[in-house]
BAKETOR-729891 format. One record per residue (C-alpha): residue number from 1; residue in one letter; y, x, z. Coordinates in nm, 2 decimals, always signed. Layout:
<pts>
  seq  type       y       x       z
  NUM     A       Y       X       Z
...
</pts>
This chain:
<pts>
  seq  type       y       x       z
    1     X   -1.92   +1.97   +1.56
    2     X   -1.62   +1.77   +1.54
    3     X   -1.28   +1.95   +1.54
    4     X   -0.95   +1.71   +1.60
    5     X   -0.62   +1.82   +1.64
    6     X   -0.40   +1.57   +1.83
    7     X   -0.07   +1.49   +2.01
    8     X   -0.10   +1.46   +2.41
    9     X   +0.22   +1.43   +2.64
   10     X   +0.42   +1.51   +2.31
   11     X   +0.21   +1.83   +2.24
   12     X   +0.02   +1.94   +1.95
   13     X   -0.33   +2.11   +2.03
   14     X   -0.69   +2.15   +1.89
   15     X   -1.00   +1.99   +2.03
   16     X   -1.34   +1.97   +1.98
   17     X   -1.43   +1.57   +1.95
   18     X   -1.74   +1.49   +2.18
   19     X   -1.83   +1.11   +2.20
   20     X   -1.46   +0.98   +2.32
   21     X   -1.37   +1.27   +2.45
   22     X   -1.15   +1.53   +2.32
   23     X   -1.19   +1.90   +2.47
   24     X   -0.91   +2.12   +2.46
   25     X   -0.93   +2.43   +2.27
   26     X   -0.75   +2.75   +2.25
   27     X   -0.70   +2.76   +1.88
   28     X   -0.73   +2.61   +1.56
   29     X   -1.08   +2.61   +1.51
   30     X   -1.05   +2.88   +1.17
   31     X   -1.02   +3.12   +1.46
   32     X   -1.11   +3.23   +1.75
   33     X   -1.05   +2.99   +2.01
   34     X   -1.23   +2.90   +2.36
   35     X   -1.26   +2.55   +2.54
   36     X   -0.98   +2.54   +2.84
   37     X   -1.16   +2.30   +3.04
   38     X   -0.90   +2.06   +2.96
   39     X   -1.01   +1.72   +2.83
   40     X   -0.89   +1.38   +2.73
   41     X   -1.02   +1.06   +2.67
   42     X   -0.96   +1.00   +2.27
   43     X   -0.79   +0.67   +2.37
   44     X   -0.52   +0.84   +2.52
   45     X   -0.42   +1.10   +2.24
   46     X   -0.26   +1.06   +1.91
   47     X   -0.49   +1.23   +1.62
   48     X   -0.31   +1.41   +1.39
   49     X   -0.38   +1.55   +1.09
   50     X   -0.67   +1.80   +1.19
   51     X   -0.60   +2.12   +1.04
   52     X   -0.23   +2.25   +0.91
   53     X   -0.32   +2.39   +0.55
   54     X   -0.15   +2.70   +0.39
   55     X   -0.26   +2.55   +0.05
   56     X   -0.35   +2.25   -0.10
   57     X   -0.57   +2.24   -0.43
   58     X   -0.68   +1.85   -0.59
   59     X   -0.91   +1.85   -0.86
   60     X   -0.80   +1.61   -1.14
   61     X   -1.05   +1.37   -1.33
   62     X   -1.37   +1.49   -1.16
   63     X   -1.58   +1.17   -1.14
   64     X   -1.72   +1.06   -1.48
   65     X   -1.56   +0.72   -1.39
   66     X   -1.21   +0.79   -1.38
   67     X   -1.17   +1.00   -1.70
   68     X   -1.03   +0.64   -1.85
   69     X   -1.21   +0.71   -2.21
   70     X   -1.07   +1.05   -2.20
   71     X   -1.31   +1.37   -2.29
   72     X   -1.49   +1.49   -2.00
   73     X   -1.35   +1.82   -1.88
   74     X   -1.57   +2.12   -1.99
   75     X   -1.42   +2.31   -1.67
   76     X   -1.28   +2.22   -1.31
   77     X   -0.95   +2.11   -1.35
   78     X   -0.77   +2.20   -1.03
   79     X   -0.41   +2.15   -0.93
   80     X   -0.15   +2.24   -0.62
   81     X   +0.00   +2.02   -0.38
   82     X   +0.26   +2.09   -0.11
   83     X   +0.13   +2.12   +0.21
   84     X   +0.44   +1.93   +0.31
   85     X   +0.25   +1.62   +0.14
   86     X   +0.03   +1.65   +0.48
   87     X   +0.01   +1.39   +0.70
   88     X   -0.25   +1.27   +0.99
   89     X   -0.48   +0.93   +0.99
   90     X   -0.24   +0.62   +1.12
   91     X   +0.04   +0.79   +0.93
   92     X   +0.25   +0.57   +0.74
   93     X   +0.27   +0.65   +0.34
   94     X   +0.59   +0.63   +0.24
   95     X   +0.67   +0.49   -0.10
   96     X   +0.99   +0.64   -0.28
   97     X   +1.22   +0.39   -0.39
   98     X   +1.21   +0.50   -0.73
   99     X   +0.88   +0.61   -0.80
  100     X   +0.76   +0.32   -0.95
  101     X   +0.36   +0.23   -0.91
  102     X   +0.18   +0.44   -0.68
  103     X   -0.19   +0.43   -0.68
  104     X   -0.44   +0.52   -0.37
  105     X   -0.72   +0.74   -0.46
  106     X   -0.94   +0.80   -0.18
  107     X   -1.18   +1.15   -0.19
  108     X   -1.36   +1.39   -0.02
  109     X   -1.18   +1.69   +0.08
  110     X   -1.31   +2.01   +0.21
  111     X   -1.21   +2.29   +0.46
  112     X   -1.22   +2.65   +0.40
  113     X   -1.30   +2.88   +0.73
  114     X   -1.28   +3.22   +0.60
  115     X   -1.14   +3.42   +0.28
  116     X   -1.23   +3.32   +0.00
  117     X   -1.24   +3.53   -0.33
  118     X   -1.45   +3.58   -0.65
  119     X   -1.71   +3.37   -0.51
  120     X   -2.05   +3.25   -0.68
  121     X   -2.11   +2.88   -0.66
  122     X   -2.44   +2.99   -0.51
  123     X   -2.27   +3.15   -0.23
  124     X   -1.95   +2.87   -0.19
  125     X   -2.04   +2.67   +0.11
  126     X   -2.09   +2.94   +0.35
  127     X   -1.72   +2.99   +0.32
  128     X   -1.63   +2.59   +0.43
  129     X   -1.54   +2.53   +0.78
  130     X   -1.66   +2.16   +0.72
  131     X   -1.53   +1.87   +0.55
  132     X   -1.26   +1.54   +0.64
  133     X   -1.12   +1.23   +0.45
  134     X   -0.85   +1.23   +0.24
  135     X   -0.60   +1.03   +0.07
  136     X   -0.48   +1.14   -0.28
  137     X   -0.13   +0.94   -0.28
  138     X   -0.07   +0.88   -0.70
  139     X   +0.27   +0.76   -0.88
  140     X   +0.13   +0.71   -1.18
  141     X   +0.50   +0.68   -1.35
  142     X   +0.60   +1.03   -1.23
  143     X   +0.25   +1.19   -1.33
  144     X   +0.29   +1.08   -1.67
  145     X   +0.65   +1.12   -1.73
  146     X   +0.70   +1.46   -1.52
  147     X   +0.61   +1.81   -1.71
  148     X   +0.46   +1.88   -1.37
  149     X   +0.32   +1.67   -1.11
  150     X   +0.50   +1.84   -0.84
  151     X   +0.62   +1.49   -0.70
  152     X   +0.37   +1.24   -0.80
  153     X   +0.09   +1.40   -0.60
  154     X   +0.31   +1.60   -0.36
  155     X   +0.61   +1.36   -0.21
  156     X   +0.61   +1.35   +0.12
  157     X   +0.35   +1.15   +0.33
  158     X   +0.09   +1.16   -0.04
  159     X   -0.13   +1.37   +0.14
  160     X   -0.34   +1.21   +0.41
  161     X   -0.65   +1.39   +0.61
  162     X   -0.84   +1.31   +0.87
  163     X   -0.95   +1.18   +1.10
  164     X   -1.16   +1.52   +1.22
  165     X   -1.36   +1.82   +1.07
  166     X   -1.71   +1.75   +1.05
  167     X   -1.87   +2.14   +1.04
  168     X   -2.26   +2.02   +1.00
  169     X   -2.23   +1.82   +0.70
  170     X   -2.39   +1.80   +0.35
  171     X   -2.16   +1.69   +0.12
  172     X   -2.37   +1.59   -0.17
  173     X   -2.49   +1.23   -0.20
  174     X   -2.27   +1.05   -0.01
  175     X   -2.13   +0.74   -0.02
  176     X   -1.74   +0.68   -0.06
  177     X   -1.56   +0.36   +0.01
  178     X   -1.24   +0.26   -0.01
  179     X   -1.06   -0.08   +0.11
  180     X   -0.64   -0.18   +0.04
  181     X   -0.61   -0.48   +0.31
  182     X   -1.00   -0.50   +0.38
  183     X   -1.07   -0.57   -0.02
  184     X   -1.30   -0.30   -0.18
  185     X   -1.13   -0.10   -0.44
  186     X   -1.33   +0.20   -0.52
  187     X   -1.70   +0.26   -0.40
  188     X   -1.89   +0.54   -0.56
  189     X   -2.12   +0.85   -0.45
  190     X   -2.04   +1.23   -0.46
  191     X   -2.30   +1.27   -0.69
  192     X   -2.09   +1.12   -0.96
  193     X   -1.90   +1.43   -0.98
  194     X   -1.87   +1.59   -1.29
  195     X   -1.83   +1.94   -1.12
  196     X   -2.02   +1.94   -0.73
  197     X   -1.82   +2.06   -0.46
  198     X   -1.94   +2.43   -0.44
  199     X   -1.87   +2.47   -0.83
  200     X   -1.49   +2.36   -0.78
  201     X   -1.47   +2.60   -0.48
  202     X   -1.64   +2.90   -0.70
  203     X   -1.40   +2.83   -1.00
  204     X   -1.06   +2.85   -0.74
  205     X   -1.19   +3.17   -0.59
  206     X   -1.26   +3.36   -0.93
  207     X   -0.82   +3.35   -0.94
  208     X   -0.69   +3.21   -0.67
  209     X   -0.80   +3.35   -0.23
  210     X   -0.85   +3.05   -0.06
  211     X   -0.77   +3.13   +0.29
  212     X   -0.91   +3.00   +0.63
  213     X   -0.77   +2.63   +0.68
  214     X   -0.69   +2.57   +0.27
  215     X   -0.78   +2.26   +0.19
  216     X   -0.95   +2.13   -0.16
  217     X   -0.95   +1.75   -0.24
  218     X   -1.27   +1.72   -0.49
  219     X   -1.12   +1.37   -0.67
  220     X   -1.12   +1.02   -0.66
  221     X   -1.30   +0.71   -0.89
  222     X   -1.30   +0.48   -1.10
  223     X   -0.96   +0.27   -1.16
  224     X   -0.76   +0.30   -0.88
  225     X   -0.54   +0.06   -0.72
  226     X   -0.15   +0.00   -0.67
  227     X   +0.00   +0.02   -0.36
  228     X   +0.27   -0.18   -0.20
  229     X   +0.50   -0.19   +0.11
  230     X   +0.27   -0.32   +0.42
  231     X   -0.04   -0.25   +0.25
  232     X   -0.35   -0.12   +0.47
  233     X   -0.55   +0.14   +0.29
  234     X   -0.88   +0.26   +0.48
  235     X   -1.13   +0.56   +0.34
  236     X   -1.49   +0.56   +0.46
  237     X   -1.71   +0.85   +0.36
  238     X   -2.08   +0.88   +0.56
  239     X   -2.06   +1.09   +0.81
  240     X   -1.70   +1.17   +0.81
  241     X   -1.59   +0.81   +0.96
  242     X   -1.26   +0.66   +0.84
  243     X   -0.91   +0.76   +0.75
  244     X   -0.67   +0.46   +0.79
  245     X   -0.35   +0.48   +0.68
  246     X   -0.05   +0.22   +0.65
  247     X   +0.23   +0.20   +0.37
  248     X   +0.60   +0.14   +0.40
</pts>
């Protein structure tokens, strides 16, 4: 199933995607909602980001490609984002004026649908709701000059998702893409990992309840590329289809 939320006559709502057709639901899909018999065709509606997070956890230097020479990390390496950093696919990403260079890193990101807490990897993925595109927005200046990274991963706009939930998905071996103005700058495979999506979840929850509609990006690449005023940056991921969003 494919869960959208989306803007229709100026109004926010949830919907189940079906072909190109959006059907109105009661809820946000983390609860309990029904279908209202309302549709639309997806043309017509504006997607937005598909789920409003209470938190949002990155995991740092998770692919054995983008540890730049650096030891790998003998344990997850999770950090917080503002979930005022949110924005949907087609947003623009707004550069600040003095941030300096800002890199795209594109990634998997996955949903939670119910508490989370003390959790085995084993048991991990039967607490996801499903899994969407993201865009983990980078100013490399401020992450290395801050004592925190409070505002080089989490200015407004440095969070994309989207463009829907995907709920029957595996999200080991696939394929990642990502293109800045239809050139590929990352392509890799969540199998380069260091830590696999369930053992990130499982080493959160052992401190930290994830609650239904928390959101975990599980990291980017490779080298990662700078992006500039009028720049297109497009994320595909199998299954999950593509996030595109514009810079200003």
């Amino acid at each position: 199933m494919k869960f959208v939320r989306y803007s229709a006559a100026g109004h926010a709502t949830h919907g189940i995607l079906d072909g190109d057709t959006v059907l109105e639901i009661s809820g946000p899909p983390t609860g309990r909602y029904t279908e209202t018999g309302a549709t639309a065709s997806l043309s017509s509606v504006q997607l937005l980001a598909p789920i409003v997070p209470g938190d949002v956890y990155a995991m740092a230097v998770n692919f054995h490609s983008h540890t730049g020479g650096a030891p790998t990390p003998t344990q997850p390496e999770p950090f917080l984002k503002p979930s005022s950093s949110v924005v949907g696919p087609g947003s623009m990403v707004v550069l600040p004026a003095n941030a300096g260079k800002v890199d795209e890193e594109g990634e998997m990101v996955v949903v939670i649908g119910r508490r989370m807490r003390n959790v085995s990897a084993d048991d991990a993925l039967s607490y996801v709701l499903g899994y969407t595109i993201g865009h983990d927005i980078s100013a490399r200046e401020w992450q290395s000059g801050d004592r925190s990274w409070w505002r080089a991963k989490g200015s407004d706009t440095f969070s994309p998702i989207g463009p829907f939930i995907e709920t029957d998905y595996d999200p080991h071996g696939k394929n990642i893409v990502v293109t800045v103005n239809g050139e590929e700058v990352q392509n890799c495979n969540t199998e380069e990992m260091i830590f696999n999506t369930q053992e990130c979840l499982s080493f959160i929850s052992k401190t930290n309840t994830l609650e239904p509609g928390d959101i975990v990006f599980t990291g980017t690449s490779g080298v990662t590329s700078r992006l500039r005023a009028g720049d297109s940056l497009v994320t595909s991921i199998d299954g999950l289809g593509e996030l595109h969003n514009s810079i200003a």
